[in-house]
N, C-alpha and C positions, 0 to 999 in steps of 0.2 A: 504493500500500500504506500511507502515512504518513497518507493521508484516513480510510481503514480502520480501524486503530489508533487514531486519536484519538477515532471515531466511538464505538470500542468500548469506549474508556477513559472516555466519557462516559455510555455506557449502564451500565456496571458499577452492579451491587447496585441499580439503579433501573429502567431500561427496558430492555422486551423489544428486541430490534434486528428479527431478520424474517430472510428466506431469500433468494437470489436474487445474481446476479452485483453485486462491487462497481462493474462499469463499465457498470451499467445504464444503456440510453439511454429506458426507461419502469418508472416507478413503478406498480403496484399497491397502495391504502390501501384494504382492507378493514373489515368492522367490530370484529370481536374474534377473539383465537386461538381458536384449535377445540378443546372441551372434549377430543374423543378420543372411542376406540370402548367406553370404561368398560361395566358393565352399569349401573352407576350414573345416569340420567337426570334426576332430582332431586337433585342432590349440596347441602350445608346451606354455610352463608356462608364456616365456618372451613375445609372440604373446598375450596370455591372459593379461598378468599387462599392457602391451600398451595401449591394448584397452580400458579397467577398465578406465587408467587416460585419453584417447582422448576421452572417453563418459562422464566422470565427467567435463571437460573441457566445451566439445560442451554445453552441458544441460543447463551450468552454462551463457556459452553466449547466447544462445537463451534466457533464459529467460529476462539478462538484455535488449536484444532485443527489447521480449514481454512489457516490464515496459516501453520505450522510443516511441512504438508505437501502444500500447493501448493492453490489454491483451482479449480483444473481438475480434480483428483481430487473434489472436493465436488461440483463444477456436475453430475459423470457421474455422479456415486453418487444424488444427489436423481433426475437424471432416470429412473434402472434402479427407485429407489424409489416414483416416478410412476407407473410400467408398473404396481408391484406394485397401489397403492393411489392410485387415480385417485379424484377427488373432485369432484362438479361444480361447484366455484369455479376450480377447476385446469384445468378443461377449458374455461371462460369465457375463461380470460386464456390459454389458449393460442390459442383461436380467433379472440382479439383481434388478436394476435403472428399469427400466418399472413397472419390481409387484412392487416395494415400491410404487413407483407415480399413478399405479392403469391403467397402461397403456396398450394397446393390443403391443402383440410382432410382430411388423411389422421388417421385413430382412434390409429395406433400410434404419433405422429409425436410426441414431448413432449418438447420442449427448451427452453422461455421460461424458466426458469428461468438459462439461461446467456444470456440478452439484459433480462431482468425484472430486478427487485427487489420483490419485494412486505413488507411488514408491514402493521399494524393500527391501528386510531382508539383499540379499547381493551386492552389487556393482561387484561381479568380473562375467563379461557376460559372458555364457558357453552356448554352443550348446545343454548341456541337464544337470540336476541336480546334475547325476552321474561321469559328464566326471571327469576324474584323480582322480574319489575318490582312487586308490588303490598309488598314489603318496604322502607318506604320510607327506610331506613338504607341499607338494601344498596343501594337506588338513588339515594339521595345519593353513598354511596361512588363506586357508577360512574360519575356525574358528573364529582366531582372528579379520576379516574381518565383521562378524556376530555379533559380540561381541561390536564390534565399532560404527556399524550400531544404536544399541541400543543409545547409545547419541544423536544422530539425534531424533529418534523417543521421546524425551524427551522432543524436543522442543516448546515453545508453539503454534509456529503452527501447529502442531500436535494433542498438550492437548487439543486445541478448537474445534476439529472433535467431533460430538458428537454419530457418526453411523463408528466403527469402523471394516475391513473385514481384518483378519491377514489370507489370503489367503496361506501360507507358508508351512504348513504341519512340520513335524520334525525339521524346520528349529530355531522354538522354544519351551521353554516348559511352562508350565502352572507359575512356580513361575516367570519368568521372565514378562509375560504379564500380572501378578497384579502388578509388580512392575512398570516397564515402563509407565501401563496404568490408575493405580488406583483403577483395578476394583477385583473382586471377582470372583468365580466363583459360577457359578445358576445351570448349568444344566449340566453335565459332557459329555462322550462323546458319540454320540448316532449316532449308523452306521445303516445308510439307506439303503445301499448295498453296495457289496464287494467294500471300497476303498472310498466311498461316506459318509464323516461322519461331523459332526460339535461339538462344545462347546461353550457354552454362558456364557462369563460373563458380568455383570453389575458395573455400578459405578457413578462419576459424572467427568465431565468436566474440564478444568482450571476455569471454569465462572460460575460455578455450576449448569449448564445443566447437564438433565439424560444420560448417557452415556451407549450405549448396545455395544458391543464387542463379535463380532463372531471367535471363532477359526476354521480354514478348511482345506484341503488338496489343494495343488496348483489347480486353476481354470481354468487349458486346457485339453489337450484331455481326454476324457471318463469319464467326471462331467456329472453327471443326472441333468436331466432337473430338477428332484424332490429335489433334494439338493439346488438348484439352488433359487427352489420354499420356499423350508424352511426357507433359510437364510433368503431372503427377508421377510415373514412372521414373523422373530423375530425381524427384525429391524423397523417395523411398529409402 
């Protein structure tokens, strides 16, 4: 709990932290939070940086929330939340979690959440990866946003993940995820089909656990079920 607190006391008024059990034994790094189901699909720069800080905000209170009333009532209320509004990056990284655990893929079954931790490369939420790339302010910003991110993931609550999924695609590049993570690379990049591809690298832990590190393309729409199958396969 003392790891938790400090973690959170370092995110405070700066970075988003993420969802998912404090004693995850697999990281999920997606690439940015999820704008939401707004009617809004074009939202303008100053619409985008609001929400950035009322989602860094909110995160940051729920979890002191979660710490004042037991972080087992959060794991159960996300999963009943799952059932409601399932999302297929959600359904990625639970299908991940079943093959590691040796489990059959049941539809109803969503609980990675209480074995996961996931967060993201960038805190500014966009409707899609792309939006305002051609705003070339706004995508400096994100840049620098990306760039910043990496101090977080430096943390040791993080270094202690020892099954880590940089789910992000172009979001990073290979020197940066030896640095950040400690690890090497083992198997470079090996495309399964168009758009479906992974990278493995190896290393150790903050505690000197073995550490595997998958690199991948963002884990929603039109991931193979075989990618899906591989990842889990090397983090065995």
């Amino acid at each position: 709990m003392e790891n938790l607190k400090e973690i959170l006391a370092f995110c405070k008024g700066r970075f988003y932290f993420g969802e998912g059990s404090p004693d995850a034994k697999i990281l999920f790094v997606g690439k940015e939070i999820g704008y939401g189901h707004e009617k809004d699909k074009h939202p303008d720069v100053s619409t985008i940086t609001k929400k950035a800080k009322d989602k860094i905000d909110e995160n940051l209170n729920n979890w002191n929330l979660h710490i004042e009333h037991g972080v087992g009532n959060y794991l159960k209320n996300m999963g009943n939340l799952f059932r409601e509004k399932t999302n297929p990056t959600w359904i990625s990284y639970q299908k991940i979690l079943n093959e590691i655990e040796g489990r059959e893929q049941k539809a109803d079954k969503f609980d990675f959440l209480s074995y996961c931790f996931i967060t993201e490369f960038s805190q500014i939420p966009l409707p899609n990866s792309g939006h305002k790339s051609n705003d070339k302010e706004f995508a400096k910003e994100k840049k620098q946003n990306i760039n910043k991110r990496k101090e977080l993931l430096e943390q040791s609550f993080f270094q202690k993940i020892p099954i880590v999924i940089m789910a992000c695609g172009n979001y990073i590049k290979r020197s940066d995820i030896e640095t950040i993570f400690g690890v090497k690379l083992k198997e470079g990049k090996k495309e399964l089909s168009k758009g479906n591809w992974y990278s493995l690298y190896k290393g150790k832990t903050n505690k000197g656990e073995k550490k595997i590190l998958i690199h991948t393309r963002q884990l929603s729409n039109g991931v193979s079920d075989k990618l899906l199958s591989e990842i889990a396969k090397k983090c065995e």
